[in-house]
C-alpha positions as CSV (number, residue, x, y, z in Angstrom):
1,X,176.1,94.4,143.4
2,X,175.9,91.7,146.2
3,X,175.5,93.4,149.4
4,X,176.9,90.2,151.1
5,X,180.7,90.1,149.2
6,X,180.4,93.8,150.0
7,X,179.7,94.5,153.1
8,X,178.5,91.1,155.5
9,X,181.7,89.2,154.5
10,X,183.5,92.0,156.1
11,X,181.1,92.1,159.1
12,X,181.2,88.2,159.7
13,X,185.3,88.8,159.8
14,X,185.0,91.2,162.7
15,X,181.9,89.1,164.6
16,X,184.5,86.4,165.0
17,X,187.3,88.2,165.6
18,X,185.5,90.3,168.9
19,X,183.6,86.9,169.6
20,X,180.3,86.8,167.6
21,X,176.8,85.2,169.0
22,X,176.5,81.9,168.8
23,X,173.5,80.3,168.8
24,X,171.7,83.5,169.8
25,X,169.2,86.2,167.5
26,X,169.8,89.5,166.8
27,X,167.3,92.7,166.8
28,X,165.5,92.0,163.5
29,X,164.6,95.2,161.6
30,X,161.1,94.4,161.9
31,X,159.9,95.9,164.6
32,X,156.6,97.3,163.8
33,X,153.6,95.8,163.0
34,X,152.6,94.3,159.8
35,X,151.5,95.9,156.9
36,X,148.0,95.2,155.8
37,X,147.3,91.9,153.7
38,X,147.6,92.4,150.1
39,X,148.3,90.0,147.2
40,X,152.2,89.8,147.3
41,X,154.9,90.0,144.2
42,X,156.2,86.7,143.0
43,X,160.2,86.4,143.3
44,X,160.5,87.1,139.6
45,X,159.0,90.6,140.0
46,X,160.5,91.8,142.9
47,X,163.7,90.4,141.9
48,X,162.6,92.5,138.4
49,X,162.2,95.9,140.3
50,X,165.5,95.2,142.5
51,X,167.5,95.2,139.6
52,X,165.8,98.1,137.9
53,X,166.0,100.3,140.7
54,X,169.8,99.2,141.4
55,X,170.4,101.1,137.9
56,X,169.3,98.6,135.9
57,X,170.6,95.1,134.5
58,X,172.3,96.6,131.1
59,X,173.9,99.7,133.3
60,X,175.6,96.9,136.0
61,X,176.7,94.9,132.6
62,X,179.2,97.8,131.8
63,X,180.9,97.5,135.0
64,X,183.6,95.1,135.1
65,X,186.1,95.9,138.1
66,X,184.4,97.8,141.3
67,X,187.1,99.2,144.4
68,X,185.2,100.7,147.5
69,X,186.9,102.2,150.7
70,X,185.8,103.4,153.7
71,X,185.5,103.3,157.3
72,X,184.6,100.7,159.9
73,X,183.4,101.2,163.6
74,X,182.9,98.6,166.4
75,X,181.6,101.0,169.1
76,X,180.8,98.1,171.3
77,X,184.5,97.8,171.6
78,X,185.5,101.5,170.8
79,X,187.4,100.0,167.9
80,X,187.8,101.6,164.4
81,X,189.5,101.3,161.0
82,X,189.2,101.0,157.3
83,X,188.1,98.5,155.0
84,X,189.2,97.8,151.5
85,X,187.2,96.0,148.4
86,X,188.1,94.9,145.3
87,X,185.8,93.0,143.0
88,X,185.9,92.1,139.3
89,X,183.5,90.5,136.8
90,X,182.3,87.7,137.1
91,X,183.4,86.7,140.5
92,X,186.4,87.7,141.8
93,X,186.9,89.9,145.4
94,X,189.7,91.0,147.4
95,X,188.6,92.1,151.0
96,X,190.9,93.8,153.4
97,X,190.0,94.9,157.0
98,X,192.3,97.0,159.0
99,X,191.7,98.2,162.7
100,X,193.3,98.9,165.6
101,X,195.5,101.4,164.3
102,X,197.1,98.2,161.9
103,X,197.5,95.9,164.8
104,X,194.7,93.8,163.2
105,X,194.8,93.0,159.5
106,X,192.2,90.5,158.2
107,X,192.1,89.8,154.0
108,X,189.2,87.3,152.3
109,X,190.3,86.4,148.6
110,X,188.5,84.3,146.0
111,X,189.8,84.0,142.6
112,X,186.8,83.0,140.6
113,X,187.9,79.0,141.9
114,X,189.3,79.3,145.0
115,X,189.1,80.8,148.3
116,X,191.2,81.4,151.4
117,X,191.2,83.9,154.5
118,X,194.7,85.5,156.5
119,X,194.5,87.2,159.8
120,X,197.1,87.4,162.4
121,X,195.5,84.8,164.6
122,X,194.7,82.1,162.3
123,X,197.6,83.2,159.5
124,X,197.2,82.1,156.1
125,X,194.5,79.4,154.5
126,X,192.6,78.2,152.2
127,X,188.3,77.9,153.0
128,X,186.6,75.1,152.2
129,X,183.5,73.6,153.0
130,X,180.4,75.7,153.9
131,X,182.2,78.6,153.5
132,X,183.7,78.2,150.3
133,X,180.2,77.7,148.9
134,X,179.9,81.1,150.8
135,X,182.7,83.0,149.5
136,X,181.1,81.8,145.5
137,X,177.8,83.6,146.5
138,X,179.4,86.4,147.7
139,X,181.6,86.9,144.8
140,X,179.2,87.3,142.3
141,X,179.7,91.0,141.4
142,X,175.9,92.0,140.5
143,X,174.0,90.0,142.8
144,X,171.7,93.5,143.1
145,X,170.8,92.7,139.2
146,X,170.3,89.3,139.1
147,X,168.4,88.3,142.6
148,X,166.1,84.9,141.5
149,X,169.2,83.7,139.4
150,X,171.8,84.0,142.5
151,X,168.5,82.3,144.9
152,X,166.8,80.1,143.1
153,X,164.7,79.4,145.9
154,X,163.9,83.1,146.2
155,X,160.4,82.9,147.7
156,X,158.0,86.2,148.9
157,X,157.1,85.4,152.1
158,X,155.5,88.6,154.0
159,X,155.0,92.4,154.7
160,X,156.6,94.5,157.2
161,X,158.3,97.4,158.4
162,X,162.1,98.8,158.1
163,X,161.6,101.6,160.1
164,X,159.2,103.7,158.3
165,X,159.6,101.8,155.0
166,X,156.9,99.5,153.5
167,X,159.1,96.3,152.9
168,X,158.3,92.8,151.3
169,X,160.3,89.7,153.2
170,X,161.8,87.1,151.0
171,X,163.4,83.7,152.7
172,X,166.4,82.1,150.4
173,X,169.2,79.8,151.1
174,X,172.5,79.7,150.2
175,X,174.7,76.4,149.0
176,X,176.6,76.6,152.8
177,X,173.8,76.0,154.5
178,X,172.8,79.5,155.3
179,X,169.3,81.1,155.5
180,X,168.6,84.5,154.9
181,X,165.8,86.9,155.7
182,X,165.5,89.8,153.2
183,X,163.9,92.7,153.4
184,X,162.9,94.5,150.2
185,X,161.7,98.2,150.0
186,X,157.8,97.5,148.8
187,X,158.6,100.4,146.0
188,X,161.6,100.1,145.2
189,X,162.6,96.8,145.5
190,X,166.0,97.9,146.7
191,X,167.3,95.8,150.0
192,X,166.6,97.7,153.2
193,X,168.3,95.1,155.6
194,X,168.3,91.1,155.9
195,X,168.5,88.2,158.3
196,X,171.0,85.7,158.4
197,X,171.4,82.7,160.4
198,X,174.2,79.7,159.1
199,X,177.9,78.1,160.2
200,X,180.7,80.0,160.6
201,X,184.2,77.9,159.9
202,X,183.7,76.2,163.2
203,X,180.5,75.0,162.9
204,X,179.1,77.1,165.0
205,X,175.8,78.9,164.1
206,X,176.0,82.6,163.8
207,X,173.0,85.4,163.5
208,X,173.2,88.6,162.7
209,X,171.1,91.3,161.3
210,X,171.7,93.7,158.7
211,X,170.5,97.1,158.0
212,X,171.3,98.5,154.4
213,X,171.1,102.4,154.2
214,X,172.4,105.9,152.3
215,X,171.6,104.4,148.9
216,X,173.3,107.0,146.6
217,X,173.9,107.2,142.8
218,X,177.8,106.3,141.9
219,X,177.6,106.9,138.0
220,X,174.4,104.4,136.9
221,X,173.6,102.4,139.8
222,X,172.7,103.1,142.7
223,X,175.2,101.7,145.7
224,X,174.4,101.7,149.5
225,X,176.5,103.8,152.0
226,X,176.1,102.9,155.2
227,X,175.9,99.9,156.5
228,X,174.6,98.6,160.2
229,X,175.4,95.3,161.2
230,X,173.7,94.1,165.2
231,X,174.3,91.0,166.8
232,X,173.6,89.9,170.4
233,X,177.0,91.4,171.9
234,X,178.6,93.2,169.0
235,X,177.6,96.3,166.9
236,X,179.7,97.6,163.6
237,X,179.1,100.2,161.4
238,X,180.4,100.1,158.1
239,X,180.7,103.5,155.7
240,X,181.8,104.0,152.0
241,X,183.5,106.5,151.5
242,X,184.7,106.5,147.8
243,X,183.4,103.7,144.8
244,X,185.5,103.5,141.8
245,X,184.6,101.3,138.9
246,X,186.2,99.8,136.0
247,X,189.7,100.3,137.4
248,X,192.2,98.4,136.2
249,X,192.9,95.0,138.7
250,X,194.8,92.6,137.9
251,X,193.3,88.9,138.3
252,X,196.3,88.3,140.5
253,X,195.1,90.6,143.4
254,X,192.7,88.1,144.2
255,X,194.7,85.0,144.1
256,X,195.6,83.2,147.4
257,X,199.4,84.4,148.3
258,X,202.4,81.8,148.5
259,X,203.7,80.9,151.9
260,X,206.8,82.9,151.5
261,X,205.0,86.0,150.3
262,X,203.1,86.4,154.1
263,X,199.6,87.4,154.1
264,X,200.0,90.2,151.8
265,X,197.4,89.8,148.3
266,X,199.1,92.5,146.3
267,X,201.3,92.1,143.2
């Protein structure tokens, strides 16, 4: 499972819509001091033990659709609400935001081709550019399985600290120009938080950090909880309350909405 189409998509939604950083670095996770200097993994075999501790490449293979719910808090802003995702095999997702008690509605679609956003400031669109290339990365339902295949230029770059977890740092880019920072748990190879730096759909450059906790079993695989998203002047804290998989969606949930139809994705 990609953490990114997930969870940070979401997050990046509400950065802009409180008024995210710009130009400006978040807390990074790694506060403490390094761990001591050891020979470390190649991409292929952390990516290996990523997968195999996210339940394994054959166990994500069986999952084709994936709907998660839960709650999201902006306590910066004493803001809360709900969030909505719907993802299906290969790369489809459906992301819906709601806070404010519905005064703010924000949906993210991509149908496997296309992408396109809808909030009640900027209405109804299409993305393009950087963030398209975005929204396909994001997308890709079993990121979690698949790490050196989704980053090609995956590359091991450190050890550190998340908190009191032994953790490897990786540096990959993505095709719309953004960098990320990863942070790998040294035994498990599961994702403890990353670094991200890269345009938003004004241009502007936008850095946040994310801390990835609560792993828990759901069936096979193991699926992250509790989500902590920091930048400069805004904090959010995403939960999970409920993961189905292999629901039935229909492949038109995803598709961008006519005109007429308002910003609503559901058929």
């Amino acid at each position: 499972m990609n953490r990114k189409f997930v969870y940070f998509g979401v997050a990046s939604v509400l950065l802009l819509a409180v008024g995210p950083a710009r130009s400006q670095t978040a807390t990074s996770p790694n506060g403490a001091a390094a761990a001591k200097e050891e020979k470390l993994p190649s991409a292929d075999e952390i990516s290996e033990k990523c997968a195999k501790s996210s339940g394994g490449k054959e166990a994500w293979a069986k999952l084709k659709t994936m709907v998660m719910t839960g709650s999201v808090d902006v306590p910066t802003f004493g803001v809360s609400g709900k969030i909505e995702v719907y993802a299906k095999r290969p790369n489809k997702i459906l992301r819906v935001t709601t806070v404010a008690d519905g005064q703010f509605v924000q949906k993210e679609g991509f149908d496997g081709q296309a992408g396109w956003a809808s909030d009640p400031q900027k209405g109804l669109r299409a993305i393009t550019g950087p963030q398209l290339e975005q929204a396909k990365v994001e997308a890709i339902f079993d990121t979690d399985a698949h790490l050196k295949d989704v980053y090609p230029d995956l590359k091991v770059t450190g050890r550190t600290k998340v908190g009191e977890r032994d953790a490897y740092t990786a540096v990959a880019h993505e095709p719309g120009g953004k960098t990320l920072t990863l942070y790998l748990d040294a035994q498990t190879g599961l994702r403890l938080a990353e670094d991200s730096e890269g345009p938003d759909e004004t241009g502007a450059v936008v850095k946040a950090t994310v801390l990835i906790e609560d792993y828990r079993a759901e069936g096979e695989v193991q699926v992250a909880h509790r989500i902590r998203i920091n930048a400069p002047n805004v904090s959010i804290v995403l939960k999970i309350e409920e993961v189905k998989f292999n629901e039935l969606v229909d492949d038109a949930k995803f598709a961008m909405p006519t005109a007429n139809a308002g910003s609503s994705p559901s058929h």
